[in-house]
C-alpha positions in Angstrom: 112.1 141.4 61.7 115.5 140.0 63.1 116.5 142.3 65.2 112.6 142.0 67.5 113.1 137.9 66.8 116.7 138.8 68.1 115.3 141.0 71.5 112.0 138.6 72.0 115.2 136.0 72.7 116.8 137.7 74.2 114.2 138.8 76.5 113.2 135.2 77.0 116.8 133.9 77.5 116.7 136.6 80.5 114.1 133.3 82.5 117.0 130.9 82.4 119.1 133.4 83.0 117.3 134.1 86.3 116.8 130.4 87.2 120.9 129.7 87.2 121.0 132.3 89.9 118.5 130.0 92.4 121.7 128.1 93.6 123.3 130.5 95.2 120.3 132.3 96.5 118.9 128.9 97.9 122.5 128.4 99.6 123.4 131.6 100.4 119.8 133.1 102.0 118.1 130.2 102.4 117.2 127.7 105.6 119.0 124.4 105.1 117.1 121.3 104.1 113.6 122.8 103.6 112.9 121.7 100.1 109.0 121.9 100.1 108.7 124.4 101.9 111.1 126.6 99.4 109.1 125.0 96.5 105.8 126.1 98.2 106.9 129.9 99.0 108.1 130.0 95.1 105.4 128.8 93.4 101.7 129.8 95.5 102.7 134.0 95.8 104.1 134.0 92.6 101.0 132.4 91.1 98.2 134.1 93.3 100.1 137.5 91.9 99.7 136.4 88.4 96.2 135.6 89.3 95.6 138.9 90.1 97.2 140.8 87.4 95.6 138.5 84.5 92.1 138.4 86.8 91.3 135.4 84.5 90.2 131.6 85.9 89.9 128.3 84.6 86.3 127.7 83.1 85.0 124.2 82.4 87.4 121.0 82.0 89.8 123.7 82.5 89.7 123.3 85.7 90.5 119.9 85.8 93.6 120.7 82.7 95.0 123.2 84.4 94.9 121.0 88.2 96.6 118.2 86.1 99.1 120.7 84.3 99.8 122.3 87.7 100.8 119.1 89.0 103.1 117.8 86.3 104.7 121.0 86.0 104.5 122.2 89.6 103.4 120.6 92.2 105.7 117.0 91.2 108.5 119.3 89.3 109.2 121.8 92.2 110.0 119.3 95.2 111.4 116.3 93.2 113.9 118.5 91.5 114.7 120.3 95.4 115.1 116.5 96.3 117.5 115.5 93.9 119.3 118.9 93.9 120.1 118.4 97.9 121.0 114.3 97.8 122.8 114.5 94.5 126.7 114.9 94.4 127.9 117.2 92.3 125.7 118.7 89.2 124.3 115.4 88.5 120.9 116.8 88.7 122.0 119.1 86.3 122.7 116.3 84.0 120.0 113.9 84.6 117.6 116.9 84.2 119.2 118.1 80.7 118.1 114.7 79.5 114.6 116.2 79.7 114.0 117.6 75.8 114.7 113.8 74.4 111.5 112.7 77.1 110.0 115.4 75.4 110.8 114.3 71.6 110.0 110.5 72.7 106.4 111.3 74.3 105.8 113.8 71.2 105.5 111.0 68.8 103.0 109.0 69.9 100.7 111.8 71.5 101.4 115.0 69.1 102.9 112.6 65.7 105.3 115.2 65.4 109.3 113.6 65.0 112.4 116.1 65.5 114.8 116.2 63.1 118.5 115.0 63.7 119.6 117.8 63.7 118.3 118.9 66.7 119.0 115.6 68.6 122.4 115.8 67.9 122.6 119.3 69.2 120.2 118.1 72.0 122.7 115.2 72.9 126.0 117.8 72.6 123.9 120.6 74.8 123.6 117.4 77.7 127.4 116.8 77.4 128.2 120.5 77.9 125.8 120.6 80.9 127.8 117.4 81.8 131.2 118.8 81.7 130.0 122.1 83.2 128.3 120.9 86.6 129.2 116.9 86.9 132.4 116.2 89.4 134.1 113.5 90.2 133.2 113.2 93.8 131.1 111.9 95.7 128.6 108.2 95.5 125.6 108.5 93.2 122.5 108.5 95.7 119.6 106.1 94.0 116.9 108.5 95.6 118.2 111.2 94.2 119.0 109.8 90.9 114.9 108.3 90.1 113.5 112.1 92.0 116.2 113.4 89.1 114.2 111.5 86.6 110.8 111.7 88.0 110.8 115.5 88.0 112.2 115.6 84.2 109.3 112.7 83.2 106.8 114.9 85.3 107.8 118.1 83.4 107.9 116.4 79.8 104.7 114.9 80.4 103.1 118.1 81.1 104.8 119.9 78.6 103.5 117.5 75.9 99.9 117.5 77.8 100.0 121.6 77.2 101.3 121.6 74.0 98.1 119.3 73.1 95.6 121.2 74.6 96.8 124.3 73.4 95.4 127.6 76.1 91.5 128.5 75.7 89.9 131.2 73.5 91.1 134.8 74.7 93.2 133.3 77.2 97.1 134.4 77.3 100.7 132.8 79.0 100.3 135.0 81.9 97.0 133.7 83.2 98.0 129.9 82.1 101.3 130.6 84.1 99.2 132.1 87.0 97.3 128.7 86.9 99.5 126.1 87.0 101.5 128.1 89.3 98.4 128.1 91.9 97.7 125.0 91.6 100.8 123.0 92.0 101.8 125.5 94.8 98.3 124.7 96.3 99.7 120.5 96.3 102.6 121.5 97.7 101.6 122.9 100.7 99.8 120.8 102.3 102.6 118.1 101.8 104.8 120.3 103.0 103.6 121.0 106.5 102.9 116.9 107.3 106.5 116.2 105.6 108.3 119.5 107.1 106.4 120.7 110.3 105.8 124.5 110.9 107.7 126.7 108.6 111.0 127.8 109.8 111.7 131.5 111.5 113.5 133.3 108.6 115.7 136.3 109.1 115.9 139.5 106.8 118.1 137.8 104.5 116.0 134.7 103.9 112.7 137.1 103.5 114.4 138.6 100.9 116.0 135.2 99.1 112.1 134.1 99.4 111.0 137.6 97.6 113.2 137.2 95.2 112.5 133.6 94.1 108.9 134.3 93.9 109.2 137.4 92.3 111.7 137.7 89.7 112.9 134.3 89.9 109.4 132.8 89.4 106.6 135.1 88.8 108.4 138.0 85.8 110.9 134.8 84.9 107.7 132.8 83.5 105.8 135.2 82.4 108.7 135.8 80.2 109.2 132.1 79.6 105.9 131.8 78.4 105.9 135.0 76.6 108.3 134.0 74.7 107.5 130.4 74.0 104.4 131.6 72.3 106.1 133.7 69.6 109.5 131.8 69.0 109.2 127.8 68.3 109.5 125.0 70.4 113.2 124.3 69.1 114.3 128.0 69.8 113.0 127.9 73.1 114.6 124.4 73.9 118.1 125.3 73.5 117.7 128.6 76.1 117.8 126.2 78.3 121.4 125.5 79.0 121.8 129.0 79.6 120.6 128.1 83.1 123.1 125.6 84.5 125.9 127.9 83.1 124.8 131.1 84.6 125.0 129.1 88.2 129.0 128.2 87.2 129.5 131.7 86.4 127.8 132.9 89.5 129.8 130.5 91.7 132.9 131.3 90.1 132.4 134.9 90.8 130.5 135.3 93.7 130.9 131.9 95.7 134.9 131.6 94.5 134.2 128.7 93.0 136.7 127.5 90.3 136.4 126.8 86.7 138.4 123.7 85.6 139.3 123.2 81.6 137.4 121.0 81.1 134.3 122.9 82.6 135.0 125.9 80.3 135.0 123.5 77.3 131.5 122.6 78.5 130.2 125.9 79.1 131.5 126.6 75.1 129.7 123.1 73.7 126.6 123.9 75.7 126.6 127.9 74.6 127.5 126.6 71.3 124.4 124.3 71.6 121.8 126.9 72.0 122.8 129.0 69.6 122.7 126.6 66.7 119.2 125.9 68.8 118.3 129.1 67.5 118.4 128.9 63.4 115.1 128.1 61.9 114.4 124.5 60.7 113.3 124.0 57.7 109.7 121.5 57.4 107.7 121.0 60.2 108.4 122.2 63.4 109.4 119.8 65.7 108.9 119.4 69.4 111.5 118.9 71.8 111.2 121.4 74.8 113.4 122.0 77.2 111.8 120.2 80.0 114.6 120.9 82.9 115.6 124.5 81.9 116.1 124.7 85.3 118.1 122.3 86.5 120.8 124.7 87.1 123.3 122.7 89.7 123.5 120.5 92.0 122.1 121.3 95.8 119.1 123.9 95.2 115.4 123.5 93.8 115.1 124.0 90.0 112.7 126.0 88.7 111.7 124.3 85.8 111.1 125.5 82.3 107.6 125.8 82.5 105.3 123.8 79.8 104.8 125.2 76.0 101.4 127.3 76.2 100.2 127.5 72.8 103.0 127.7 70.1 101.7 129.4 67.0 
């Protein structure tokens, strides 16, 4: 029994995993300054290929959940997290993001009546200041636009991470149509906002086509469907603290395939935040509590987060 709690982890730790690795595909492949139309090519293929491959839709006020879920988790999340991530110095949408689990705790009282224990504040608080020391520098003036898209994506995504955990998925209904849905949906909003805001989509060369494959595919499409797997078998707690596995794979992937270096003080970071979601994994004893990681994806600063997608229906 703990060594398939121990692979269904690790199998789930493999979607923040992914997600730290959308900075340097976003900088590396990607056009510059196109931050809806990155979040639109991300979420609508990988969503209509879920749709196909679960060949389930939305039936009744379904429709209208899964619109509203899509939007909160989606169609707001994607391009106010891109936002932040391009006018932000630093990581600091990395660290206004990781703030995300205690909107989650704070919403879960008065719409779930479910409280988190200390234990996993404090360790929600000390996987924040590891994010912090990890990604946030020195340089550069804090941009307020940046800053309230920061915290409008991470009240967006805690809002409709509470929203799902209420409303549970339908009867016979599974994480990879849910994920297929919201996916859809917010990728749906995003487009048409994207082509008034943006203009015509940008000519893309072999190397973006394949940054763009990659983000919807692996990136976002398997990543979620992993996410979500996962989120239905382990609790709320366990999946929270997977999350700062994101903004660390992006320091590790900069350090060793951008040449970026890795200060003290950073490493100390990368051990709190590790540290974090480890202890994030033992069992807490009473009632479950709550606290999700709303901003799994804010990996670093400068690229569109994918964001930990909503709780579908935790057991």
């Amino acid at each position: 029994m703990a060594t398939n709690r121990f692979a269904l982890t690790a199998l789930t730790a493999l979607a923040p995993v992914s997600w730290g690795s959308t900075y340097a595909v976003t900088t590396e492949f990607l056009p510059a300054d196109r931050p809806l139309f990155t979040a639109a090519l991300r979420a609508l293929p990988a969503g209509l290929l879920l749709l196909a491959l679960a060949r389930v839709l939305p039936r009744g006020v379904w429709w209208g959940k899964a619109a509203l879920l899509g939007a909160l988790n989606i169609g707001a999340f994607f391009p106010l997290l891109f936002l932040s991530a391009y006018r932000l110095p630093g990581g600091m949408a990395a660290v206004v993001g990781s703030v995300g689990p205690l909107f989650v705790a704070g919403l879960s009282v008065p719409l779930l009546g479910e409280r988190p224990t200390p234990r996993t504040l404090l360790t929600g608080v000390a996987a924040a200041l590891g994010v912090s020391l990890v990604v946030l520098k020195a340089s550069g003036a804090l941009d307020l636009v940046g800053a309230l898209a920061a915290l409008a994506s991470a009240a967006s995504m805690s809002a409709g991470t509470v929203l799902t955990k209420r409303w549970g998925r339908p009867d016979a209904v599974g994480p990879l149509a849910l994920t297929a849905w919201q996916l859809t949906a917010g990728g749906l909003l995003i487009v048409p906002v994207a082509l008034v805001a943006e203009g015509a989509p940008p000519a893309l060369d072999g190397r973006a086509v394949g940054g763009y494959l990659y983000l919807a595919l692996a990136n976002t499409a398997v990543a979620y469907w992993l996410w979500f797997r996962g989120i239905g078998r382990l609790t709320a707690t366990q999946v929270t603290f997977l999350g700062p596995l994101s903004p660390l794979t992006a320091a590790v992937i900069g350090w060793a395939a951008l040449g970026q270096s890795l200060t003290p003080p950073q490493l100390a970071g990368m051990g709190l935040a590790f540290g974090a979601t480890v202890l994030g994994q033992l069992r807490t004893r009473g009632p479950a509590t709550v606290v999700v990681a709303a901003s799994a994806e804010a990996e670093d600063t400068r690229h569109a987060p994918d964001t930990a997608v909503p709780l579908g229906g935790v057991p």
